[in-house]
N, C-alpha and C positions, 0 to 999 in steps of 0.2 A: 365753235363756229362763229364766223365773225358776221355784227350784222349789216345787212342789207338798208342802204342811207335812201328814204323815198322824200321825195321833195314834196311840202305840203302850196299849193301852185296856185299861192293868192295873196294878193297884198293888202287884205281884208285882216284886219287885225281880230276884228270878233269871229268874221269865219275861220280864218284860222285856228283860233283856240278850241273852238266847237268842235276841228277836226280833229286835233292834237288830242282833245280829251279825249273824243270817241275812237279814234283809230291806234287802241294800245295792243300791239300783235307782239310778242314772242318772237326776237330775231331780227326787229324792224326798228328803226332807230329814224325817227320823223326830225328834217329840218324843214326851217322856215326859206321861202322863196326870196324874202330880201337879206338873206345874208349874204347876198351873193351879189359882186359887182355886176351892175348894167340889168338886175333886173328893173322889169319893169311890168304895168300891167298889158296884156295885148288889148288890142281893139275887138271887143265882145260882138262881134256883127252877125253870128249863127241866129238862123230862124226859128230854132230848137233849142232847147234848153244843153240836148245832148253836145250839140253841135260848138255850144259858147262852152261848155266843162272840158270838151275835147281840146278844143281853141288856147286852154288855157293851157291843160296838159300838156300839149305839143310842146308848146312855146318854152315851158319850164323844162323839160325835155331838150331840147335845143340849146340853151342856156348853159345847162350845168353837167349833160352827159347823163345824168341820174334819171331812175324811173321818177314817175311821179305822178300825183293825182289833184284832178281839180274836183269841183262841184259846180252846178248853179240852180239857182233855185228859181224858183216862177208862183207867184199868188193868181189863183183862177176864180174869180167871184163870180156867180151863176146871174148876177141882178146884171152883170157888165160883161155878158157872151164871154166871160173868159178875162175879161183884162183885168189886173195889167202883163197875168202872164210871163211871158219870157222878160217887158220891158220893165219888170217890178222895182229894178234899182234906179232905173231913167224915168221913171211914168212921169215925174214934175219937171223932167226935162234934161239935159245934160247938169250935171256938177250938183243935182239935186242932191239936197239932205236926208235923211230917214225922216226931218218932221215935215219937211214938203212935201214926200211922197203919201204920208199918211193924210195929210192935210187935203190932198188932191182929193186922196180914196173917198174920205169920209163925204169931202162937197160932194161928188159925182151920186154916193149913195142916201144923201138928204132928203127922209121921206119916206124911202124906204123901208116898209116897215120888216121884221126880227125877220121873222117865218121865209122871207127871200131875200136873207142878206149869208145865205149860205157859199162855204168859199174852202179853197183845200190849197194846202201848200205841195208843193211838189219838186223834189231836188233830187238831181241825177249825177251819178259819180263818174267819173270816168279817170282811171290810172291807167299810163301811157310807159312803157318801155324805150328804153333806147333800140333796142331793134325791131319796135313796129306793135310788139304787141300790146294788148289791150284789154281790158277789166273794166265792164259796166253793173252798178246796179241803182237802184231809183226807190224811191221812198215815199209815200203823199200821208198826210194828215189833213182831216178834215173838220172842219171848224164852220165858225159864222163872224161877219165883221161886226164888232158893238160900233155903237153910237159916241161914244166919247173913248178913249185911253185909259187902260188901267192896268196899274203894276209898274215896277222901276228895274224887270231885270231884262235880260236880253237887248235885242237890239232888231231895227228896221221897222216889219209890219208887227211886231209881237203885241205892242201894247192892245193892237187893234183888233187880235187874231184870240177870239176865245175857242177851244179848244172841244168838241160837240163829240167826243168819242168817252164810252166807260172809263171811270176811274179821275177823270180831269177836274170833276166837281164844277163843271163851267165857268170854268177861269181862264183867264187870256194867258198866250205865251209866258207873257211878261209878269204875269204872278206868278210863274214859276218857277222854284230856286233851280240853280242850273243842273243839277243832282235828279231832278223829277226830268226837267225838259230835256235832258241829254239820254236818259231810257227811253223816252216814247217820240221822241221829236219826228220830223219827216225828212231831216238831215241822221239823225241816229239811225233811221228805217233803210237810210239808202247806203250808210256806211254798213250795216250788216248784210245787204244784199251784196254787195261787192266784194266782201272780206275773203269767199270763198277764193272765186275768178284773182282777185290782187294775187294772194297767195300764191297759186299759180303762176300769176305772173311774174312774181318774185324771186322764184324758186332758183330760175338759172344766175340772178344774180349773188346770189346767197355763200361768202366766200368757204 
């Protein structure tokens, strides 16, 4: 049986590998979205998390013919009604960095003491077919934001993001070798929520 080519529908170099690790199926054969002329990324303007993963799918979809799946993720801190939320890669602003965005978080949260610096990550899959159909599933890990950065692995809000669920030892993302944070992550949660539905989704194209 020949495999079925799903497009991985980001030009996020860390996200991408996240997916690559985590989405190894039997029959599925993952490319990268910039191997492909004229990709690019679309403009993330969904009010939902759902909505910017679909946004993205489509578009990769569109592009290359191929199914395909995107993700987006969203940080919800309880001290800040929820933000930064969906705007988690913009919170410092357009063309922001991962150490602006954290740098924003931490000012905003200055003062704040531990016990209400509670915060969940939350990332939603969405794989898109060339003929319409579609595979969701969603993921959340629940954590608290520290007060300074610690750890050298991952990438974004990791440093910042200790980890308040059994088994973590209360260590941020980012002390996590990728081996621990790719079984429990809130990206790991949402690629096994969707694995069934992809599947599915796959099936007709599967030579």
């Amino acid at each position: 049986m020949t495999a079925v080519r799903l497009v991985v529908a980001s030009m996020n170099p860390h996200k991408r590998d996240e997916l690559a690790a985590l989405l190894r199926l039997d029959g599925v054969e993952l490319v990268g979205l910039a191997g492909f002329a004229g990709a690019t990324a679309p403009v993330e303007d969904g009010a939902t998390l759902i909505e910017n993963a679909r946004i993205k799918a489509r578009a990769a979809v569109r592009l290359t013919g191929l199914p395909a799946i995107a993700d987006d993720t969203g940080l919800e801190v309880d001290a800040l009604d929820g933000r930064p939320g969906v705007h988690a890669a913009r919170y410092a602003g357009p063309g922001a960095t991962y150490a602006d965005n954290v740098a924003k978080l931490l000012a905003e949260l200055r003062g704040i003491p531990p016990e209400r610096r509670t915060a969940r990550f939350r990332t939603v899959c969405v794989a898109c077919g060339p003929d319409g159909g579609e595979a969701v599933g969603e993921g959340v890990l629940e954590g608290r934001i520290t007060d300074v950065p610690r750890g050298g692995f991952g990438f974004g809000y990791d440093p910042v993001f200790e980890v308040q669920e059994p088994g973590a030892g209360a260590r941020t993302l980012a002390e996590l070798p990728a081996d621990e944070k790719n079984a429990s992550s809130h990206r790991a949660r949402a690629v096994r929520d969707v694995t069934a539905p992809l599947l599915a989704l796959l099936a007709p194209h599967r030579g």
